[in-house]
C-alpha positions as CSV (number, residue, x, y, z in Angstrom):
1,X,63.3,73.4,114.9
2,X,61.9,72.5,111.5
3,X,60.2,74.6,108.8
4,X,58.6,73.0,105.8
5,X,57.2,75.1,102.8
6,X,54.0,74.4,101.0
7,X,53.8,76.6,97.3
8,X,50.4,76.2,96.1
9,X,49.3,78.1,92.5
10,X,46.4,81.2,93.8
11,X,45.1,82.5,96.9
12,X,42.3,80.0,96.2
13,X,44.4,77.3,96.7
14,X,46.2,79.0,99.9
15,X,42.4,78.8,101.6
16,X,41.9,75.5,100.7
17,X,45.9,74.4,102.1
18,X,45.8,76.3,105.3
19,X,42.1,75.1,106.4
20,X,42.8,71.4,105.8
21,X,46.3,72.2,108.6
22,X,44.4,73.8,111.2
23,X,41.4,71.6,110.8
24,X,43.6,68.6,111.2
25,X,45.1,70.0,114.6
26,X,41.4,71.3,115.8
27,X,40.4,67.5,115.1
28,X,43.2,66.2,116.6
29,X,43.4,68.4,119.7
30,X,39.9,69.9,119.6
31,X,40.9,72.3,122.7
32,X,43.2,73.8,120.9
33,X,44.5,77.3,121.6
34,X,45.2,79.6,118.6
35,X,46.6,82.8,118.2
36,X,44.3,84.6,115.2
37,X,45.7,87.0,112.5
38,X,43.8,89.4,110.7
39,X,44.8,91.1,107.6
40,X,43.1,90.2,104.0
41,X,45.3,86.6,103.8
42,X,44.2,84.7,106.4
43,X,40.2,85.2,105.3
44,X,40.0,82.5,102.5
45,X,41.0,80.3,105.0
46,X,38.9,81.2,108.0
47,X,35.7,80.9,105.4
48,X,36.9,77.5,104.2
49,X,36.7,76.2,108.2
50,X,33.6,78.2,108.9
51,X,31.8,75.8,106.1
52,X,33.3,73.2,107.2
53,X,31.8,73.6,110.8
54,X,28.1,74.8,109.2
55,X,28.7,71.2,107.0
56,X,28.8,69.4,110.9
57,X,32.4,68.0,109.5
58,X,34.0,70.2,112.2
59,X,33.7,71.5,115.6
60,X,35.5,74.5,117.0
61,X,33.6,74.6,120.1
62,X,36.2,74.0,122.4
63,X,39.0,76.0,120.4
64,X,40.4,79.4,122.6
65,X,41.3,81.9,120.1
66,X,43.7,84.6,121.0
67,X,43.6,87.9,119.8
68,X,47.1,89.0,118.4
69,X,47.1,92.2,118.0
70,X,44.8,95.8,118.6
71,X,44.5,99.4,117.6
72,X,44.9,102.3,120.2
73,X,42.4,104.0,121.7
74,X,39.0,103.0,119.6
75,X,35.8,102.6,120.7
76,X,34.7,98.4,121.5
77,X,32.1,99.2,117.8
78,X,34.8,101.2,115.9
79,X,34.5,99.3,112.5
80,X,38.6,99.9,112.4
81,X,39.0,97.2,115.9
82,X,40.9,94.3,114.9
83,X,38.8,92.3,117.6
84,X,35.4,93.1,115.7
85,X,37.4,91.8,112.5
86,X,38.6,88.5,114.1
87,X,35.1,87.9,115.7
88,X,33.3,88.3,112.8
89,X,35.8,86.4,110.6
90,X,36.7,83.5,112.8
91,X,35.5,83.6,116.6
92,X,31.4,84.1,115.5
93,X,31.8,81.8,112.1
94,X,33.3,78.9,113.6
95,X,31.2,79.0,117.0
96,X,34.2,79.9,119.1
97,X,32.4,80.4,122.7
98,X,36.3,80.8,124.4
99,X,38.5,84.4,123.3
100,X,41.5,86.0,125.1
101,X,41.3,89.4,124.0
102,X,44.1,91.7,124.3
103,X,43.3,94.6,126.0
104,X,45.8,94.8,128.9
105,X,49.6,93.5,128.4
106,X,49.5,92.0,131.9
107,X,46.1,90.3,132.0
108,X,46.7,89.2,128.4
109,X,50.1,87.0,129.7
110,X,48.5,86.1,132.9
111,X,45.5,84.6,131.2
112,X,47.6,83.3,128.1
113,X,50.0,81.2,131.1
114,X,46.9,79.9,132.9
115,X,45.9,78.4,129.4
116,X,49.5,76.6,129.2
117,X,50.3,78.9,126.1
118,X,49.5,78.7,122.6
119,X,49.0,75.3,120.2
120,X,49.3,77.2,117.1
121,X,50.2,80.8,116.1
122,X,48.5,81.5,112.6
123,X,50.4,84.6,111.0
124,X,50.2,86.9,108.3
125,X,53.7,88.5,107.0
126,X,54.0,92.0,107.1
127,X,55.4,93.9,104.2
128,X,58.4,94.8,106.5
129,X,58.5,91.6,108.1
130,X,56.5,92.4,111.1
131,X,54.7,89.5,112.8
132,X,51.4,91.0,114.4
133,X,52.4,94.7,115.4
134,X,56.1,93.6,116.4
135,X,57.4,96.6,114.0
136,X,61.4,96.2,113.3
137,X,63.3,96.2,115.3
138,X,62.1,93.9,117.6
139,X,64.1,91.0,119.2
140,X,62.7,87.5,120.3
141,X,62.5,88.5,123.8
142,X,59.9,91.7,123.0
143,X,57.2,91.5,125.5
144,X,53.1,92.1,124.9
145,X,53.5,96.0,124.4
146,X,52.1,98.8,123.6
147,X,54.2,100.2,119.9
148,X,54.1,103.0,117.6
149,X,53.1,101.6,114.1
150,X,55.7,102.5,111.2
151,X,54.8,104.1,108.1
152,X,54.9,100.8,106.1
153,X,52.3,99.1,108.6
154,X,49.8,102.6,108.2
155,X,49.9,101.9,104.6
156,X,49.5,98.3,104.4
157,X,46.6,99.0,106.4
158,X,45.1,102.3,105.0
159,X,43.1,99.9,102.0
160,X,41.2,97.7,104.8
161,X,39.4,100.8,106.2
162,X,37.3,102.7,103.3
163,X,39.0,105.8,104.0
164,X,39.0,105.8,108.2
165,X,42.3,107.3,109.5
166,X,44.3,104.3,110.6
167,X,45.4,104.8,114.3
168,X,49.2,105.1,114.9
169,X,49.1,103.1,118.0
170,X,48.8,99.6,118.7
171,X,49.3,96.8,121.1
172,X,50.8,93.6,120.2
173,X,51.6,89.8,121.1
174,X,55.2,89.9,122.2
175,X,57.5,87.9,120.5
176,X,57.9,86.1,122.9
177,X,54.1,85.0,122.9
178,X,54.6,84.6,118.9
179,X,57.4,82.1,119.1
180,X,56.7,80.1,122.2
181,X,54.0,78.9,120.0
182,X,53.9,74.7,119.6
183,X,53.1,75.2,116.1
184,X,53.3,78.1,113.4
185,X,51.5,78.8,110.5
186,X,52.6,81.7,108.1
187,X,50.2,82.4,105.2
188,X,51.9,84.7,102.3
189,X,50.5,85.8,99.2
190,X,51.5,88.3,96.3
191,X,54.4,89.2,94.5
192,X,54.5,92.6,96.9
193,X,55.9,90.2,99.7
194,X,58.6,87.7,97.3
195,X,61.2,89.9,98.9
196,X,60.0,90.4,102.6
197,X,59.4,86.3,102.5
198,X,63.2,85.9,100.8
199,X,64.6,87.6,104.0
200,X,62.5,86.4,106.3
201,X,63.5,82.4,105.4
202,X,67.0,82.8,104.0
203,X,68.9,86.3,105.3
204,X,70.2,86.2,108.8
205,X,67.9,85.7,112.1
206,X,67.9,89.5,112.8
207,X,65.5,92.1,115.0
208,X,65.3,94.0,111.4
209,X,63.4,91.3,110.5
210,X,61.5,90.1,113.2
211,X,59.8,87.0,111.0
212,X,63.0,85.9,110.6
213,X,63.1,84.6,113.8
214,X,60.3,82.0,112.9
215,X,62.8,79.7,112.0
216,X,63.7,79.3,115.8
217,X,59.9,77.3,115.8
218,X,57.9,74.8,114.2
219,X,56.7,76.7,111.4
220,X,54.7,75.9,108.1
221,X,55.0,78.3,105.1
222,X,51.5,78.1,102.9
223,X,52.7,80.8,100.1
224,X,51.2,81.5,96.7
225,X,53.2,81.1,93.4
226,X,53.4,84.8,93.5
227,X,54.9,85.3,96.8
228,X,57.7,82.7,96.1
229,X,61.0,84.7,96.5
C-alpha cells in the first residue's frame, strides 16, 4: 500500500489540511463510514468541518461515525467518556444522525460487518505508538478488546480531565478494525511525538510499535513542522 506525507507549518494549518481530506471523501462518498479519534489533535480539524456544514458547503448527514475507543466502567454522563467527547466534537457538530458506539466487542464487529467496514480510519498517534487503546504490544491481528492501559497512555491522558482519575481500563478497535480501513488518516503534532512518528514510519513493522503497521494501508500523514522526525 501507499503512504504519502503532508508537513504543514502549525497545528493551525494541520485543521485546515486534514478537513479539506475528509471533506473531499464525505463529498465524494457522502455515506461514508469513519472511524473517529479523540485526543486534543484531531479537534482543529473537526471545528473546521463543523463550519463548513453550519456554512451549507457540507453535509454529513449520511456519514456513520464509529467510536474507536472507550473507558471502563463510567457512567453514559461521566465527563471522562470518550463517547460524550466524540459526540460533542464531531457526531452533534456536523449533524451525524448514524454512530456505532463501542460498548460490546461482539456487537461492535457484528454491526461494523453489516456496514461493509470502514471508508476511513482518522487517528491520533500515541506517545508510545498506540493507535486507539491498542497499547504495545499489539499485533495486526488484535481483536476489539477489552486492555489494561500503560502508564504512558494514563499520563498522556491525565491533562484532558481537570484533575478526574483516568480509568485504567479500556476497550478498543482491534487492529484488525484499524487497518482493514480503505483509507487512513494519521494527524501528529508536537515535537513530544518527532520520535514515536520516526519509528512508526521508518523502524521495522513491529507489535512494539503498533502504528507501524499503518504502512500495510492506505495512509496519509498530516504532521506539523514540529512533529517531523
Amino acid at each position: 500500500m501507499s503512504t504519502h506525507i503532508q508537513i504543514v507549518p502549525d497545528s493551525l494549518a494541520l485543521a485546515g489540511a486534514g478537513a479539506d481530506w475528509l471533506a473531499h471523501r464525505i463529498t465524494r462518498k457522502p455515506d461514508l463510514t469513519i472511524l473517529v479519534a479523540t485526543g486534543q489533535t484531531p479537534m482543529g480539524m473537526y471545528g473546521h468541518l463543523a463550519a463548513r456544514v453550519q456554512a451549507g458547503t457540507l453535509d454529513c448527514s449520511r456519514v456513520t461515525a464509529v467510536q474507536l475507543d472507550e473507558y471502563m466502567g463510567l457512567e453514559p454522563d461521566d465527563p471522562r467518556s470518550l463517547r460524550g467527547w466524540m459526540e460533542r466534537a464531531f457526531v452533534f457538530p456536523l449533524g451525524i444522525r448514524n454512530v456505532v458506539p463501542l460498548d460490546d466487542p461482539a456487537t461492535f464487529t457484528a454491526r461494523l460487518r453489516d456496514l461493509g467496514g470502514l471508508d476511513v480510519a482518522v487517528l491520533g498517534l500515541g506517545p508510545n505508538g498506540h493507535l486507539g487503546f491498542n497499547e504495545p504490544p499489539s499485533s495486526p491481528d488484535a481483536p476489539t478488546r477489552e486492555v489494561t492501559l500503560t502508564p504512558e497512555s494514563l499520563e498522556s491522558n491525565r491533562g484532558y480531565w481537570d484533575g478526574l482519575a483516568v480509568p485504567t481500563q479500556a476497550i478498543t478497535a482491534g487492529m484488525d478494525v484499524i487497518l482493514a480501513a480503505h483509507e487512513t488518516l494519521l494527524l501528529v503534532s508536537g515535537t513530544h511525538k518527532q520520535a514515536i512518528l520516526g519509528a512508526a514510519l521508518d523502524g521495522p513493522q513491529t507489535p512494539d510499535v503498533p502504528a507501524s503497521f499503518l504502512r500495510r494501508t492506505a495512509l496519509t500523514v498530516l504532521a506539523d513542522r514540529e512533529a517531523r522526525p
